[in-house]
PATORKOL-646828 format. One line per field, with one value per residue (C-alpha): y, z, x; residue in three letters. Coordinates in Angstrom, 3 decimals. Each point is the difference from the previous one (the first is absolute). Example, Ala and Ser with C-alpha at 12.3 -4.5 7.8 and 13.67 -1.06 7.14 Angstrom:
py = [-4.500,3.440]
pz = [7.800,-0.660]
px = [12.300,1.370]
rest = [ALA,SER]
//
This chain:
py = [117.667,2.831,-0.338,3.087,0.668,3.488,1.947,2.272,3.014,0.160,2.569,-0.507,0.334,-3.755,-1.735,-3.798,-2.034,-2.853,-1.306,-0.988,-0.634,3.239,3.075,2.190,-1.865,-1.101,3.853,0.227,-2.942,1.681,3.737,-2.040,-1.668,-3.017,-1.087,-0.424,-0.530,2.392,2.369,0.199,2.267,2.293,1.470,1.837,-1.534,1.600,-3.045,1.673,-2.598,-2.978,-2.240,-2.572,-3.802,-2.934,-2.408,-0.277,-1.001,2.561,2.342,-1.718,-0.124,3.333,1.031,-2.327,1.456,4.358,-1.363,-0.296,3.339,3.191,2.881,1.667,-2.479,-0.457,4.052,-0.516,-2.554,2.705,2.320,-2.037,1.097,-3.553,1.927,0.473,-3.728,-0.891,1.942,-0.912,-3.729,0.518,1.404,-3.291,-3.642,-1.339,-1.930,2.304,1.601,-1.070,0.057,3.172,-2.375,-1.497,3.033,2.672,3.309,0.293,-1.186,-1.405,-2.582,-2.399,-3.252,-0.188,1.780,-2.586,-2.665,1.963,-0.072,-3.692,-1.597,-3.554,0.505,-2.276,1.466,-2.052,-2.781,0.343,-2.269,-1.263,-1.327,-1.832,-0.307,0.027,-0.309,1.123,3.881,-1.230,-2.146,3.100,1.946,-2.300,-0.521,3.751,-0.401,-2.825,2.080,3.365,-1.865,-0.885,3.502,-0.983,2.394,-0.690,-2.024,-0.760,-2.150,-1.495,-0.441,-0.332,-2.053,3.021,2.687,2.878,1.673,-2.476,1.367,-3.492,0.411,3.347,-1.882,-2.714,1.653,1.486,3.706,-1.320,2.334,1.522,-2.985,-0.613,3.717,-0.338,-3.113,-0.397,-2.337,-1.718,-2.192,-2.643,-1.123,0.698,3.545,0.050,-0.755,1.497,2.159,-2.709,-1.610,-3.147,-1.985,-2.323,-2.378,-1.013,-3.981,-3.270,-1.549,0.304,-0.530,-1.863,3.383,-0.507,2.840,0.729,-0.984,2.146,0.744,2.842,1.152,-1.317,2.353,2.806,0.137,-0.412,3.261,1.597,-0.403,0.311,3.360,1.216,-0.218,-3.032,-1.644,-2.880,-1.544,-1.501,-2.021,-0.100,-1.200,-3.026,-1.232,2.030,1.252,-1.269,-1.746,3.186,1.846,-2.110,0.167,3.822,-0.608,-0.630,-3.012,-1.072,0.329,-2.798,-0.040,-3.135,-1.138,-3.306,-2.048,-1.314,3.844,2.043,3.475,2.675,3.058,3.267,2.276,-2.831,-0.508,3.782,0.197,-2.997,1.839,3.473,-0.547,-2.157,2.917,2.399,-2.037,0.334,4.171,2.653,2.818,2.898,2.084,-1.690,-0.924,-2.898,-1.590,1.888,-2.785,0.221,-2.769,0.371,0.889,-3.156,0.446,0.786,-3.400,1.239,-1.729,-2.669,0.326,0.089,-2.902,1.049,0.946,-3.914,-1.250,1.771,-1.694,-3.288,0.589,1.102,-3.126,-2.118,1.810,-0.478,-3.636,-1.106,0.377,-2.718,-2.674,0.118,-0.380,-3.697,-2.160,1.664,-1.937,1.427,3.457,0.744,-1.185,1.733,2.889,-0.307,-0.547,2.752,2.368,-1.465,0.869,3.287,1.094,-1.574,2.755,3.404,1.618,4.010,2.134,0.417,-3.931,-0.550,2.690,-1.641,-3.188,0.617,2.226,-3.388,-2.107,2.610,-0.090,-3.711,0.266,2.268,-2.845,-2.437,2.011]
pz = [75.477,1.871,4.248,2.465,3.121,1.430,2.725,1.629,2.432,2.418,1.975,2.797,-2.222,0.207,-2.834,-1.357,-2.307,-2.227,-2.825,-2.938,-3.430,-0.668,1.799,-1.280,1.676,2.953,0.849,-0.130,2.274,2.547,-0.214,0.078,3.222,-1.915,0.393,3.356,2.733,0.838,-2.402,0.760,2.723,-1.489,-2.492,-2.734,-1.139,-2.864,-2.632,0.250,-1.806,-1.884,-2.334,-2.352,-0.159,-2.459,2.828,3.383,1.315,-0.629,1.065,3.339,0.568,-0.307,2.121,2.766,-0.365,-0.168,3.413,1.945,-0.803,2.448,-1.192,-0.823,-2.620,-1.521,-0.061,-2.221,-2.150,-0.488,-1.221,-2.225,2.274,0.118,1.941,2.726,-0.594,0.548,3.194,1.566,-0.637,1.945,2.648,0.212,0.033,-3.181,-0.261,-1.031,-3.183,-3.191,-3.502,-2.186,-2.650,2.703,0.321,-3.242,1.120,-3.380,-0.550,-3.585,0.311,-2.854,-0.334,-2.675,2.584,2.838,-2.500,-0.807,3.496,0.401,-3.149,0.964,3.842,-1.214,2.411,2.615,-0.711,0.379,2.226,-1.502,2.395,-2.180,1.489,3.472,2.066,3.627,0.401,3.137,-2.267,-2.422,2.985,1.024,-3.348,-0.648,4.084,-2.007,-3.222,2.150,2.387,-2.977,-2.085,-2.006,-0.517,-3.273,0.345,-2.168,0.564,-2.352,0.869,3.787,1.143,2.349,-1.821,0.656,2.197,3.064,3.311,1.462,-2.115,1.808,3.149,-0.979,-2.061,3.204,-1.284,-3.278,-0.949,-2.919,-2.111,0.741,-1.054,-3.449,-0.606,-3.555,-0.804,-3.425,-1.799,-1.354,1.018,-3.692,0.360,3.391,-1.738,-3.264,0.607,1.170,-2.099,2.273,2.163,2.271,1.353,3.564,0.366,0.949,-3.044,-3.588,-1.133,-3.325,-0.846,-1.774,1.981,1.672,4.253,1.942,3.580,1.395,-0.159,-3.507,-1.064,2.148,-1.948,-3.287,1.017,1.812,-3.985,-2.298,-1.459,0.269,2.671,1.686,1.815,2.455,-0.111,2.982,-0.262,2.577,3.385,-0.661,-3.299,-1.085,-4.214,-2.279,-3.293,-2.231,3.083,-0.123,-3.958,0.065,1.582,-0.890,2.517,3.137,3.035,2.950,3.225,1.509,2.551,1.965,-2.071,2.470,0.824,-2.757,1.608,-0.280,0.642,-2.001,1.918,0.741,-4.011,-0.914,2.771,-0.944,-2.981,0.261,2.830,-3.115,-2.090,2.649,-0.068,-3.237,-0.385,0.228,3.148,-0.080,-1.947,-2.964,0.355,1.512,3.539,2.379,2.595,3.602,1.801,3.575,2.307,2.136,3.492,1.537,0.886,2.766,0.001,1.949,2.923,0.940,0.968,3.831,0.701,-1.382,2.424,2.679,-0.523,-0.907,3.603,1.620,-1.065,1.712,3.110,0.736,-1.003,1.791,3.583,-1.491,-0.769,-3.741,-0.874,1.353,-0.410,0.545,-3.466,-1.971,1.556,-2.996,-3.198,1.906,-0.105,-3.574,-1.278,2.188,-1.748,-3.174,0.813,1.330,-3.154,-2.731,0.069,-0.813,2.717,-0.181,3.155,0.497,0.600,1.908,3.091,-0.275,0.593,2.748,1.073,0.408,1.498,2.806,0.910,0.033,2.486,2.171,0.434,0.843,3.234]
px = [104.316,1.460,-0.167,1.193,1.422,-1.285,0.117,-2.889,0.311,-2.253,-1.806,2.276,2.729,1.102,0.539,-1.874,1.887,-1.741,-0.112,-3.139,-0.616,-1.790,0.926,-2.621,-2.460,1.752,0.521,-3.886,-0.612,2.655,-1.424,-3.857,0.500,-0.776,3.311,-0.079,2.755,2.337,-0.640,-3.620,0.592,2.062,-1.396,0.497,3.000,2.330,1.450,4.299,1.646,-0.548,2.687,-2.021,2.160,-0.756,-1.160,-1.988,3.035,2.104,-2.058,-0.981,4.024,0.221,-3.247,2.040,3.349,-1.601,-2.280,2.800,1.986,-0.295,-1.826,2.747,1.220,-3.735,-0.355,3.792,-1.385,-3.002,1.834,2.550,2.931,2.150,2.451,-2.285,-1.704,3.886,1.315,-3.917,0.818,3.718,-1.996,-1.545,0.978,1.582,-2.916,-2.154,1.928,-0.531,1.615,-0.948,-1.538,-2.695,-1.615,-0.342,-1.196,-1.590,-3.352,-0.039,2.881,-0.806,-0.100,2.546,2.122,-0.173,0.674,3.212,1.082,0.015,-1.576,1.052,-2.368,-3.496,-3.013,-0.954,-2.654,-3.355,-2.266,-3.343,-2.603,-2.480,-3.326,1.046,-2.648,0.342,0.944,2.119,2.236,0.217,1.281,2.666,1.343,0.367,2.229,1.628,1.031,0.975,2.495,2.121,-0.351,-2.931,-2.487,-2.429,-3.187,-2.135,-3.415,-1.937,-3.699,0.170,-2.941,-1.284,0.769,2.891,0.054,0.194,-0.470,1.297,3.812,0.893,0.527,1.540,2.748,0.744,1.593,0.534,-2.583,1.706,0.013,-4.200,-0.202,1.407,-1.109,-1.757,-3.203,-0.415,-2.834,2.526,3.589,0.691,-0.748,2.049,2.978,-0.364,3.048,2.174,2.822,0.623,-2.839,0.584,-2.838,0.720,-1.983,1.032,-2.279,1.342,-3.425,0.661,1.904,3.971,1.270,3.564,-0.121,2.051,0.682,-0.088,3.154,0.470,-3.369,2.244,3.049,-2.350,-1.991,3.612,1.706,-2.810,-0.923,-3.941,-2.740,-0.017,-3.251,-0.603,-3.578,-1.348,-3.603,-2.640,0.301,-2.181,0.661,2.963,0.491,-1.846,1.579,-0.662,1.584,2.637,0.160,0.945,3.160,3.685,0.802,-1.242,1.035,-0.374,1.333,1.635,-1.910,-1.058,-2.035,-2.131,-1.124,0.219,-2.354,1.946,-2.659,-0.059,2.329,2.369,0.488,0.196,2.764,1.923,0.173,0.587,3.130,1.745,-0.515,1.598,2.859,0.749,-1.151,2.169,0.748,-2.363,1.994,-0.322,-3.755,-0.185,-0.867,2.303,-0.637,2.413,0.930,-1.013,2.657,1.073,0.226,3.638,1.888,2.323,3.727,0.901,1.473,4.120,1.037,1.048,-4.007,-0.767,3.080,-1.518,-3.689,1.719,1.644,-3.099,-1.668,2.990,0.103,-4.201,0.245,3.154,-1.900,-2.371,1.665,-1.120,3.941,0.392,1.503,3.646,1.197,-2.819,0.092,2.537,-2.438,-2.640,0.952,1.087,-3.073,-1.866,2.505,-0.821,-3.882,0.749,2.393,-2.567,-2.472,2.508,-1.647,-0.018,0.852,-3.824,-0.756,3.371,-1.522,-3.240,1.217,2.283,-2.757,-2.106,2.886,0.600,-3.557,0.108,2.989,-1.844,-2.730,2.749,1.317]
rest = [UNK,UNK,UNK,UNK,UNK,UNK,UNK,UNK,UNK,UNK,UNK,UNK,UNK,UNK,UNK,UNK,UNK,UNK,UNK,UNK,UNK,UNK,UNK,UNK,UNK,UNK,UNK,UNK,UNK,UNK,UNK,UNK,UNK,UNK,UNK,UNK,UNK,UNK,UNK,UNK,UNK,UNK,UNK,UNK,UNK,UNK,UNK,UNK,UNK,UNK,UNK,UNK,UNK,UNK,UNK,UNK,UNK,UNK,UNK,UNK,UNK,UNK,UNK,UNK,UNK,UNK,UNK,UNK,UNK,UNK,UNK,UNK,UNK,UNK,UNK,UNK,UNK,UNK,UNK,UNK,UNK,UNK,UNK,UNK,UNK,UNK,UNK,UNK,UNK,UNK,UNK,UNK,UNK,UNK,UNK,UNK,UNK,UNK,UNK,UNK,UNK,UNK,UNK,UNK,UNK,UNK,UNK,UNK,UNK,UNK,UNK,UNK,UNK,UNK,UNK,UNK,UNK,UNK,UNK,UNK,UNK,UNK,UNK,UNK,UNK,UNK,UNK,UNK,UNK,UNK,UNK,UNK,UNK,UNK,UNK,UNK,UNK,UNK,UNK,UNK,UNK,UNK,UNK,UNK,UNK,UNK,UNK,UNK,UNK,UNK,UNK,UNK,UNK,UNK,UNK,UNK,UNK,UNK,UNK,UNK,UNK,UNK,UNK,UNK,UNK,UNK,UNK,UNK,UNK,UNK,UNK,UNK,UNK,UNK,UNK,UNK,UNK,UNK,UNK,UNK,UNK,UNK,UNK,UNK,UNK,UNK,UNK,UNK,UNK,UNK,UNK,UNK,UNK,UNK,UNK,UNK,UNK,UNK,UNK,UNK,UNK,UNK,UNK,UNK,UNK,UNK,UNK,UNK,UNK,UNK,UNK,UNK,UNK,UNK,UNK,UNK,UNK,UNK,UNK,UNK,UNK,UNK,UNK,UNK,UNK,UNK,UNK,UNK,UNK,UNK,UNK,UNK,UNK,UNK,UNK,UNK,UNK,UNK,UNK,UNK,UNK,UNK,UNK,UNK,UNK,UNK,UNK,UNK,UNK,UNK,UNK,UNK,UNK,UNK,UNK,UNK,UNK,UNK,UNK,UNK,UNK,UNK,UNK,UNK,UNK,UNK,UNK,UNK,UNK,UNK,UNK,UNK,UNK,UNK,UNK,UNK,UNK,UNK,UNK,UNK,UNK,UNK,UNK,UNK,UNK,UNK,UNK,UNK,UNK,UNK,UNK,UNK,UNK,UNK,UNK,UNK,UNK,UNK,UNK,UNK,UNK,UNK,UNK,UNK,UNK,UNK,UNK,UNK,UNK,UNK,UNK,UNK,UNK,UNK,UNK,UNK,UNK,UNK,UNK,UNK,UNK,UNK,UNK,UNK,UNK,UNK,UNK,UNK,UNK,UNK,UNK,UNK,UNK,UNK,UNK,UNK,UNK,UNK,UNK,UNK,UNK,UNK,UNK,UNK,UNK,UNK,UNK,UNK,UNK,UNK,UNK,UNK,UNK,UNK,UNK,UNK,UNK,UNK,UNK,UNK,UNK,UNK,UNK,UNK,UNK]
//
């Protein structure tokens, strides 16, 4: 099954970038209205370029990565000029080119072609819900998946049906993921595709299966070619044995004994940020996760500005007698030096504390 990334012009001559499973149709739903948003309002829109890719994935990476170019670059990638993709992207943070490979400017890539360029990449796995019953658990599990770069849901025979207006909220933008989402009758149907199933419950159920953890199941899925799916039961009574009897191994969390609750989202998260550990950068398909930047530490300060507080400290207290007596006035102020050097104060904290002592010798005139 083919998926595309495509762009649209619009009657204001700026461009929408998305991605769907069927493009004829999707193109209809834009130029209807009935795909509403942002294109709703500016109609009619022109379909200018479109590149299919084996996998949601994929092609939500690359609807990510062409989002973020200037108009320049996306008119470039338009026309097939990689030159012009290429001195646009200079133009711009480093951050925002990409390898030629991401991106094809021809529309009928193949799949045998992408398994060319990196035939040893498996997809991502895909995340079952089986009967899941409240829409707002549906939503957070799809916030769940997107955080760590997974994108394909599928649900099998949600208790209130599919749609649910109650998961939009919940998945809080991950919107993409609820969009796409596909419904089956039977978990055997949902993964039908699938080479390797894993069953996420703490009960074996009589079953002679493999138990994994999570990050065990990860490097499984990370090294093992085919589609990969993770099966999670419903929030009150979790998978069923014949669930559980589709899959390769289980998989079961360590957790206290004496409180074993681990709700929906919570599981599908556990799970997907082990898998992200083990995927590969964006380039080659996989999670492209960042670490978030860690706030600046600023360096300690020389040792003359710690002197000076040290001596600050000595000068206040001396009028107060907190020295005495005279033959401990020495180990005294040993150990207040040994306080005061402890913490590797930076510059900043030095001036605030002497800031503090000198308005605490004010009080004392």
């Amino acid at each position: 099954m083919a998926f595309y990334t495509y762009m649209l012009r619009c009657s204001d001559g700026r461009f929408y970038t998305g991605h769907t499973e069927d493009l004829e149709i999707r193109v209809a739903q834009h130029q209807s209205g009935e795909f509403g948003g942002w294109t709703s309002s500016r109609r009619p829109v022109e379909l200018v370029w479109s590149e299919s890719f084996p996998s949601r994935h994929e092609a939500l990476a690359a609807e990510r990565q062409i989002k973020n170019w200037s108009q320049a670059k996306k008119e470039a990638l338009i026309r097939g000029d990689w030159d012009g993709v290429s001195a646009a992207g200079h133009k711009k943070s480093r951050s925002e080119s990409i390898p030629r490979y991401a991106v094809s400017t021809s529309s009928t890539a193949t799949r045998d072609e992408r398994a060319r360029r990196n035939p040893a990449t498996p997809p991502p796995p895909i995340i079952v819900l089986v009967r899941p019953q409240l829409g707002e658990n549906i939503g957070k599990a799809a916030r769940a998946m997107l955080n760590f770069g997974l994108t394909e849901l599928r649900l099998v025979a949600p208790r209130d049906g599919w749609p649910n207006p109650s998961a939009g909220p919940a998945a809080s933008g991950a919107d993409s993921v609820l969009e796409h989402a596909r419904v089956f009758d039977t978990t055997a149907e949902a993964v039908g595709d699938c080479a390797h199933i894993f069953a996420t419950t703490v009960r074996k159920r009589g079953i002679t299966k493999p138990v994994l953890t999570p990050e065990e199941a990860a490097r499984g899925i990370r090294s093992a070619p085919g589609r990969s799916a993770i099966l999670f039961g419903a929030e009150r009574s979790g998978l069923d044995t014949e669930d559980v009897a589709l899959s390769r191994a289980i998989v079961t969390v360590p957790i206290n004994p004496e409180f074993g609750s681990l709700n929906l989202a919570q599981a599908v998260i556990l799970l997907a940020y082990e898998w992200s550990k083990h995927a590969p950068g964006t380039a080659e398909g996989g999670a492209g996760l960042v670490q978030p930047t860690a706030t600046d530490v600023l360096p300690p300060a020389p040792h003359a500005e710690l002197e000076a507080l040290i001596g600050h400290f000595e000068t206040l207290l001396e009028p107060t007698g907190y020295f005495a007596p005279p033959e401990r006035v020495r180990a005294t102020k040993r150990t207040l030096r040994g306080v005061l050097t402890r913490p590797a104060w930076n510059s900043l904290e030095i001036r605030t504390l002497r800031g503090v002592l000198s308005a605490l010798g004010r009080q004392q005139r």
